[in-house]
C-alpha positions as CSV (number, residue, x, y, z in Angstrom):
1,X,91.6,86.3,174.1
2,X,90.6,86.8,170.7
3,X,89.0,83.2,169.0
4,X,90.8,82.0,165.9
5,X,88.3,80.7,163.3
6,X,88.6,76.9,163.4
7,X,89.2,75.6,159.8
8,X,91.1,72.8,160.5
9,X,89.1,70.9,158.0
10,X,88.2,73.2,155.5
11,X,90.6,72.0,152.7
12,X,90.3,68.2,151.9
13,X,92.3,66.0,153.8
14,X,94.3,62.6,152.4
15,X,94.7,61.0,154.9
16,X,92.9,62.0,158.2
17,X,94.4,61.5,161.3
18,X,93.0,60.5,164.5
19,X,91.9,63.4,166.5
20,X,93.9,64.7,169.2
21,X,94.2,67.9,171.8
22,X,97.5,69.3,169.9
23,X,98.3,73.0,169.3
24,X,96.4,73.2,165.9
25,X,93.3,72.4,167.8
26,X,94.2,74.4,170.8
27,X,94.4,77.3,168.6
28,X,91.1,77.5,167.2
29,X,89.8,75.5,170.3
30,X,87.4,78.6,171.7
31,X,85.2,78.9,168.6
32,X,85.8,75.0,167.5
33,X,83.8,74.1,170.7
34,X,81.0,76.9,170.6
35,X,79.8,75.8,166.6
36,X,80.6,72.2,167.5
37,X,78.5,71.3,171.3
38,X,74.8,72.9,171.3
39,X,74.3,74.5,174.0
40,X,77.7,74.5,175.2
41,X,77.6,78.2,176.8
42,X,74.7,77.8,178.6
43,X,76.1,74.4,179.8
44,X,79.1,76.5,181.1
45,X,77.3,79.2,182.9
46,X,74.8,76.3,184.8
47,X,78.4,74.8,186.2
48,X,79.0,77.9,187.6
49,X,75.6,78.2,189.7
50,X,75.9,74.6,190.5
51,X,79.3,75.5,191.8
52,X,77.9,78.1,194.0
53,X,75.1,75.8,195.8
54,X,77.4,72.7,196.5
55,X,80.8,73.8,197.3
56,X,81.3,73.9,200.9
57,X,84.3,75.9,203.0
58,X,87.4,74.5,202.7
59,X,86.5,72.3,200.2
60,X,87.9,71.4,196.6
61,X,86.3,71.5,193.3
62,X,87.5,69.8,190.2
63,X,87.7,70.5,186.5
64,X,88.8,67.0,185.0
65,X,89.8,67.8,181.4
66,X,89.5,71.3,181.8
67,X,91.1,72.4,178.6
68,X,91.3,76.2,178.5
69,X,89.4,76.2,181.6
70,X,85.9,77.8,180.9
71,X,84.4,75.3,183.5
72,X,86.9,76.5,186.1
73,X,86.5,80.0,185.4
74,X,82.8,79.7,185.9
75,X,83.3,78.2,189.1
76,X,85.5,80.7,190.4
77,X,83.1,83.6,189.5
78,X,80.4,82.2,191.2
79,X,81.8,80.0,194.2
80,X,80.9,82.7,197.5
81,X,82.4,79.7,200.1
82,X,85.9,80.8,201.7
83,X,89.0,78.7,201.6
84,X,87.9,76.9,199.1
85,X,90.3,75.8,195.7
86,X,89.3,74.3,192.2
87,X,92.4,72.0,190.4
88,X,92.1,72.1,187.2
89,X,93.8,69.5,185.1
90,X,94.4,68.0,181.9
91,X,96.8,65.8,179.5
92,X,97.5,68.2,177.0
93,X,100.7,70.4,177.4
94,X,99.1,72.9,174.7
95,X,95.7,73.2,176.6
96,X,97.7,73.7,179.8
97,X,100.0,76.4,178.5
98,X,97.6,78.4,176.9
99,X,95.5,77.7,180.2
100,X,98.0,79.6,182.2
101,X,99.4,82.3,179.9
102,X,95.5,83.6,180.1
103,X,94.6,82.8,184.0
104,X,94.3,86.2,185.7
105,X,95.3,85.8,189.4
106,X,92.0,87.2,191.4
107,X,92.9,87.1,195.7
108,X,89.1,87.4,195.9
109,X,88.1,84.3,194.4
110,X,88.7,80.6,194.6
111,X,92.2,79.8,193.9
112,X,92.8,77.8,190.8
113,X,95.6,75.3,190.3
114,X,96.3,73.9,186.7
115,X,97.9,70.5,186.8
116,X,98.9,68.6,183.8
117,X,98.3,64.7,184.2
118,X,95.9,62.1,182.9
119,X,92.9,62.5,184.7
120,X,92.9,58.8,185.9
121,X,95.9,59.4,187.9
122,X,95.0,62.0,190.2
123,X,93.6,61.8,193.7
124,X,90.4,62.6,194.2
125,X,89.8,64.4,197.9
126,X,87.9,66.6,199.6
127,X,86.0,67.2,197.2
128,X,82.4,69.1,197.0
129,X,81.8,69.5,193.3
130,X,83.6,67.5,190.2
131,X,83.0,68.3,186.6
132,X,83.8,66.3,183.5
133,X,82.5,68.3,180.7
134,X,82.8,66.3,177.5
135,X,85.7,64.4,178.7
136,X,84.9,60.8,179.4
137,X,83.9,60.4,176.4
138,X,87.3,60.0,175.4
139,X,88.6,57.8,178.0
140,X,88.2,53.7,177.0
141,X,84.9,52.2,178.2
142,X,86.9,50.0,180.2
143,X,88.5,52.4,182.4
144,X,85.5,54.3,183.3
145,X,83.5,52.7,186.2
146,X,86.8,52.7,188.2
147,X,87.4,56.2,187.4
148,X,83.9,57.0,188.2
149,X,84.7,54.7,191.6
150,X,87.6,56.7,192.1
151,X,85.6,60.3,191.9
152,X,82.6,59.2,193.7
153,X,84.9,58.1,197.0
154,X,86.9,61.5,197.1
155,X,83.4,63.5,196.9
156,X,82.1,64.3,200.5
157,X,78.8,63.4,201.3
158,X,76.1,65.7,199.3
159,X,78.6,66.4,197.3
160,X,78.0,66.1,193.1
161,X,79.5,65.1,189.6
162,X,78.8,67.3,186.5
163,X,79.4,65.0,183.8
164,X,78.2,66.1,180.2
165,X,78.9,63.8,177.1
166,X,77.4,63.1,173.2
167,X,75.0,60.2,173.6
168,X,74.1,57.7,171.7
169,X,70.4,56.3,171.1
170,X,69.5,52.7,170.8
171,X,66.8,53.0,168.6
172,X,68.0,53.5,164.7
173,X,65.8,56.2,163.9
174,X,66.1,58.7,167.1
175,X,69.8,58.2,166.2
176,X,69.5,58.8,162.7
177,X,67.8,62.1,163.9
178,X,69.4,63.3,166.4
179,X,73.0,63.3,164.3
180,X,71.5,64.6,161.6
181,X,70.0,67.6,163.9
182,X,73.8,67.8,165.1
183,X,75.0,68.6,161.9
184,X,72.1,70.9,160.9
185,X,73.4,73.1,164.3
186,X,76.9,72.8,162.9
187,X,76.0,73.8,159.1
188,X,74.0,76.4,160.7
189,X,77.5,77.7,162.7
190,X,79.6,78.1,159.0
191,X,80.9,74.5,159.0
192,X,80.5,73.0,155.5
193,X,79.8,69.4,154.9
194,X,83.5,68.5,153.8
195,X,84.4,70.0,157.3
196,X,81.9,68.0,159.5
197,X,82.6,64.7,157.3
198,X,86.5,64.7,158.1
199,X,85.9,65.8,161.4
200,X,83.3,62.8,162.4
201,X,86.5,61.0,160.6
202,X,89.1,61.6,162.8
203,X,87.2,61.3,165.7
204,X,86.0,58.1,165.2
205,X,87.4,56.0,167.7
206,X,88.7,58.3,169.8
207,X,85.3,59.9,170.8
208,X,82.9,56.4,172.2
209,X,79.3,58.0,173.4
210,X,77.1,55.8,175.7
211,X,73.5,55.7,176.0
212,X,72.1,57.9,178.9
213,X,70.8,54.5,180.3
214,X,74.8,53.5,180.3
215,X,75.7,56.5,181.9
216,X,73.0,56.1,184.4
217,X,73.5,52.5,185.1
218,X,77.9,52.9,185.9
219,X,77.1,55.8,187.5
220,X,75.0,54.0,190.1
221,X,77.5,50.7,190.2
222,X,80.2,53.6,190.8
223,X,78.2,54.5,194.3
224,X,75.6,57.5,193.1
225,X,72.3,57.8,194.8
226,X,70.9,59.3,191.7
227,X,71.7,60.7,188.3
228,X,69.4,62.6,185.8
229,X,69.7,64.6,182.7
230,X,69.6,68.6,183.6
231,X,69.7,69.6,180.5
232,X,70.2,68.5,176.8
233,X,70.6,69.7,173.0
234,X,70.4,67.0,170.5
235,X,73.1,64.4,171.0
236,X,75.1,66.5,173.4
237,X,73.6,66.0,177.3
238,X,74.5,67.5,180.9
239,X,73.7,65.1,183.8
240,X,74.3,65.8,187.6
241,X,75.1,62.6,189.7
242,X,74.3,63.1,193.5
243,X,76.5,61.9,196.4
């Protein structure tokens, strides 16, 4: 599949709408997320050798807002356990269309199902790896130590949460920094200023970052022996939470 450019806001915009997962973003989606999330490749490729240490036979992964599915595919090249499945879901109809016009059925590998449903709602089993990349952020705060509750209880034991999100930083000038380094990566990938101003725009409210020290903090309430920071690029961070 061939990347359409993203120029969704090249051209000033009168009124800018709140950000959502619809077929204008699903169409450019591919190289929106690669100039937008540093790092987001190599982020991608790690879930993939994670998925090959902690998935167990007969066990289930999942890809919780899996959009076009990089994080499942990742998995399924590198997962060597047998009988094992990854479910793959997300709330967008687009992202779940295009998902499955583009899956490539492989007998040799993990076996991916691709369920469309709010993330919240599904049951959590048998489960030996689960990965949220960049997707809690956009669930309401208030949801998200029982959602975290939810995945922590359907992981076996040893089992382990990828979760990557944008942070936030409590002191002013780290924050300052660290945004502006954000959109010196995102200059740096073509975008222009008009395009990452109406961007930050619509996503305002829809996108709520934490502080790692949040993240850490529900993710121990939720049941987690530990969680640390693997890796990070600026604002955008990859943690692993341990069963």
């Amino acid at each position: 599949m061939t990347a359409k450019k993203d120029s969704l806001y090249a051209s000033p915009v009168e009124q800018i709408s709140a950000f959502k997962f619809d077929e204008a973003v699903v169409n450019v989606f591919p190289d929106m997320i690669q100039r937008s999330v540093p790092g987001y490749q190599l982020i991608i490729s790690a879930i993939g050798l994670l998925a090959s240490r902690y998935t167990h036979a007969g066990s289930v992964c999942y890809d919780l807002g899996c959009s076009l599915g990089a994080a499942s595919l990742s998995m399924r090249e590198q997962i060597t356990a047998p009988n094992c499945k990854i479910i793959a879901v997300d709330n967008s109809q687009a992202m779940i269309e295009q998902f499955k016009q583009h899956l490539t059925a492989d007998s040799e590998k993990a076996e991916i199902e691709i369920v469309q449903a709010d993330i919240r709602d599904i049951d959590i089993k048998n489960a030996s790896v689960v990965v949220l990349n960049f997707t809690l952020q956009f669930i309401p705060v208030a949801d998200r130590l029982e959602f975290l509750t939810k995945i922590y209880q359907g992981l076996q034991p040893g089992g382990i949460l990828i979760l990557s999100e944008k942070l936030k930083f409590t002191d002013e000038k780290q924050q300052q920094l660290q945004t502006d380094m954000h959109h010196i990566f995102k200059q740096a990938q073509g975008y222009s200023a008009l395009e990452i101003s109406q961007k930050r725009s619509a996503l305002e409210n829809v996108l709520i970052p934490e502080t790692f020290a949040q993240h850490q903090q529900r993710l121990q309430q939720a049941g987690f022996s530990s969680a640390e920071v693997w890796f990070q690029y600026f604002n955008f961070a990859s943690m692993i939470a341990l069963k």
